[in-house]
N, C-alpha and C positions, 0 to 999 in steps of 0.2 A: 793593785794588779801588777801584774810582773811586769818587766823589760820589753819594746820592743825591738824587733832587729834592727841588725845594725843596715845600713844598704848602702856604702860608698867603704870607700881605701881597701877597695879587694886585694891591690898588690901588697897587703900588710896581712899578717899569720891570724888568722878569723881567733882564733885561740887567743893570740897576744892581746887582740883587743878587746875582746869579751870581757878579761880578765881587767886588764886598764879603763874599761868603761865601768866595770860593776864596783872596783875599788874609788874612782870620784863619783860617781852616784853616793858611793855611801859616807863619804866623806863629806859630803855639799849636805848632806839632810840632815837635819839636827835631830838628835833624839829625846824621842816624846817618849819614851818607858826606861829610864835605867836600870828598871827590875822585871825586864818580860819575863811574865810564867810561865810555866808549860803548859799547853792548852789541857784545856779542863775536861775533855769527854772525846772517848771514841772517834771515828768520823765513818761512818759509813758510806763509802764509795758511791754505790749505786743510788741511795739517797740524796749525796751530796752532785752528783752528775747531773748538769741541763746549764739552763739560764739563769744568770743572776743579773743583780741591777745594783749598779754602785749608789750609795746613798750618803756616804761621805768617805773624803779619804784626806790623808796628810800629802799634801801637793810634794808632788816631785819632776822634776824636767820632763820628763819623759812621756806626761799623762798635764803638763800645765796646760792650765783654760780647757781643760775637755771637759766636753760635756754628753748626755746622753749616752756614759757610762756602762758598757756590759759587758760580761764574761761569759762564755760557752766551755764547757767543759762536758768532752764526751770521751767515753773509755775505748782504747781500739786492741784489736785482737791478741796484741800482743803483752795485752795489761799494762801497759803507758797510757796517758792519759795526752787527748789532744786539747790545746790549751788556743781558743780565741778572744782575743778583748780586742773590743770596737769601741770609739766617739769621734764625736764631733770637735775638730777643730775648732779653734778659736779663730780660722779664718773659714770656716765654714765646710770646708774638707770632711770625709767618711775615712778614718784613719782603721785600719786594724794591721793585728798585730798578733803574729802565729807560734805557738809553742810546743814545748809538749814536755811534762811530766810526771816522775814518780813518786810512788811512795816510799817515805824513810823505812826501811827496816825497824819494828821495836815500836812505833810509832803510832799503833792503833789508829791509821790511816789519816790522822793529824799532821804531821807534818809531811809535806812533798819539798821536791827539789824540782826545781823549773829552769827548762834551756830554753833560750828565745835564740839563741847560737850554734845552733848544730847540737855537737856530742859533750859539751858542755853544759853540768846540770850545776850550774850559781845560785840559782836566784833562790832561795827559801823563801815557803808559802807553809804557814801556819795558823788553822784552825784554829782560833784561840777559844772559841764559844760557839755554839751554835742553840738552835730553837728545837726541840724535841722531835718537830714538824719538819725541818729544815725550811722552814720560811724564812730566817734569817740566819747570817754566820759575820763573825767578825774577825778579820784574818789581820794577822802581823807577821813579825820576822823577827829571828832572836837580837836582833839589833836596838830593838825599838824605835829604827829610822822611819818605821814604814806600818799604816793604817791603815784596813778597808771597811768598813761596814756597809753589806750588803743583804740586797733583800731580793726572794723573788718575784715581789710586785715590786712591777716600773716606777710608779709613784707611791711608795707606802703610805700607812695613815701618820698622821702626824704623831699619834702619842708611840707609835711604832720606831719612828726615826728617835724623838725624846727616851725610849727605853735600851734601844741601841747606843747612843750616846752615854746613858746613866751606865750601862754594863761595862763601857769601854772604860769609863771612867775608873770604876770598881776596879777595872784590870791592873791600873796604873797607869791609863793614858793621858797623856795633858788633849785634854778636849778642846781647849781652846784653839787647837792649832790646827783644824777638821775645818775642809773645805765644805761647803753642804754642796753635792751633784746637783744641777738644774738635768733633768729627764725632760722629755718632752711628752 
């Protein structure tokens, strides 16, 4: 799941730090794909639009110890895409975290660009796989710093989360480095 905002050093250029924030973000995470592909199929917008339910991710600062895991993605008039991800702290807090983006050009609505920043679109969000149904989807970023396997039931079946894992695998991901979501 993307970036959240940022919310303090307002007297600093929102821009400058956007920028300084998303380069040690990506610098700290190590990467689990030295070979991300291009994601493998279409995406169809309006299919891919609603709730989703994290079901594992590669931990990153910005999302450690969360739990109960979820993303809202709903399309607004102007065909930008508004982007919500919610969990629960690790001190027990309801954190979310508001976005909004597009889709790439060329891209067979695979990959997007995400601002959690204003008019800054950094963040890459890519499709890597999805389920025919859109029951599931497993997103990355051409870095290979960043993993999501989602699903949209809250608690999937177990051989469901097992088949998400073996896919991500196939993709090139080191699996071993997949936090598993506690959901509630």
């Amino acid at each position: 799941m993307p970036r959240p905002k940022l919310h303090h050093l307002a007297a600093l250029s929102l821009p400058v730090l956007a920028v300084a924030g998303y380069t040690v973000w990506s610098r700290r995470s190590p990467v689990g794909n030295p070979l991300v592909p291009e994601p493998l199929k279409p995406v169809d917008l309006n299919a891919y639009l609603g709730r989703w339910y994290e079901v594992a991710r590669y931990e990153q600062a910005f999302e450690k110890g969360c739990e109960g895991v979820s993303a809202e993605y709903r399309l607004r008039p102007d065909g930008k895409i508004d982007v919500v991800n919610s969990c629960r702290a690790p001190d027990g807090k309801f954190r979310t975290a508001r976005g909004t983006a597009k889709i790439v050009p060329g891209s067979q609505g695979a990959k997007l660009k995400i601002s959690f920043y204003g008019p800054l679109y950094i963040g890459n969000y890519w499709v890597m796989d999805h389920a025919e149904d859109y029951s599931w989807s497993i997103v990355g970023d051409p870095t290979g710093r960043y993993l999501w396997l989602l699903s949209r039931q809250q608690v999937p079946e177990e051989m469901e989360r097992h088949s998400l894992i073996k896919r991500a695998t196939a993709l090139g991901y080191d699996t071993s480095r997949l936090v598993i979501t506690t959901q509630p």
